[in-house]
N, C-alpha and C positions, 0 to 999 in steps of 0.2 A: 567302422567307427559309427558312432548314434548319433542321430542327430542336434542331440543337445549338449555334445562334446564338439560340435563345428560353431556352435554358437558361443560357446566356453570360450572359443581360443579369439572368436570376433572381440569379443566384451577386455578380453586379458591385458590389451594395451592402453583402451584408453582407462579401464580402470586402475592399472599400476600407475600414469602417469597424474593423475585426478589423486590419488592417495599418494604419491611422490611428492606432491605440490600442497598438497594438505599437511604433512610430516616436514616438508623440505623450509616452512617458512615459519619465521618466530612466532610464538602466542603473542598477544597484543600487549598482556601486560608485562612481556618481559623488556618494555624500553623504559620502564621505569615511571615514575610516577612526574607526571606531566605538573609544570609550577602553578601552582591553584590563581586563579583568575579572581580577583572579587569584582563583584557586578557595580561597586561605589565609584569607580572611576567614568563608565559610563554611564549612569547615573549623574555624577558631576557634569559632564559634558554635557550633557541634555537640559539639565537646569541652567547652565551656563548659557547655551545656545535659547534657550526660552528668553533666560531675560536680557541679552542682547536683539528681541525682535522688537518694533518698534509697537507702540500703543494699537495703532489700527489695524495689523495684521489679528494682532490678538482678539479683538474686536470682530473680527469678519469668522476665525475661527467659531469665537464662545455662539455665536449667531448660528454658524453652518452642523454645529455638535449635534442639536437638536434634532436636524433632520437624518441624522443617518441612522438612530436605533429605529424611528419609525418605517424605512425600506427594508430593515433587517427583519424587523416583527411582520410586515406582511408575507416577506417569502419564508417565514419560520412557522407560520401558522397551518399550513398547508402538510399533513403526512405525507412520508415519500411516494407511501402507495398509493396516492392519490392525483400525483403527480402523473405528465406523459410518462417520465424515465421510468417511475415506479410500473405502471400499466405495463408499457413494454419488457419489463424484468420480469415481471407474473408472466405475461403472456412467454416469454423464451422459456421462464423455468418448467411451466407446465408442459410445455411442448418437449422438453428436452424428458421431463418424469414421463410423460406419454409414452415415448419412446423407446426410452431405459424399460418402462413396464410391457410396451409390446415385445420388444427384442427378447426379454427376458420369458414370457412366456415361450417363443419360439423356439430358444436356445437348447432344445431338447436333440442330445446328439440321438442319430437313428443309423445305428451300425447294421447292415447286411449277416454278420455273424451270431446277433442275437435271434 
């Protein structure tokens, strides 16, 4: 027997049963078409619930709006790679191309029969 007919028969169950479970279960759209949702009811809700808040919450909010696009514009300003996480992402990827390109030079099979 070859040795890639032992590996054949390893692979044979789990992938009959992975393709059994793929064939064995309905496609999504066959439960039929779901009752369409309009977004107007929660919408209602939200404006209901706004103007049931009392004057001074709303007040504290219109005040507190102001400040949150300005923490959003400083950490938006900054490119990722310029960032620690970015640095560190260069530094793995190169280290990993480093590696792929040394292995790869190396990878020269060197058979006894040639």
């Amino acid at each position: 027997m070859t040795r890639s007919l032992k590996h054949a028969r390893f692979l044979a169950g789990p992938l009959a049963l992975v393709l059994g479970l793929t064939l064995g279960a309905p496609p999504a759209f066959a439960a039929g078409p779901a009752s369409p949702a309009s977004p107007r009811p929660i919408a209602d809700a939200a404006t209901a619930k706004v103007e049931a808040l009392p004057a001074a919450t709303l007040a504290q909010a219109a005040q507190a709006a102001p400040a949150a696009p300005a923490a959003a514009e400083e950490t938006g300003d900054k490119p990722f790679f310029k960032t620690t996480k970015g640095a560190i992402a260069l530094v793995l990827l190169g280290g990993t191309l480093g590696y792929m390109a040394y292995s790869w030079s190396d990878d020269r099979v060197k058979s006894p029969a040639k």
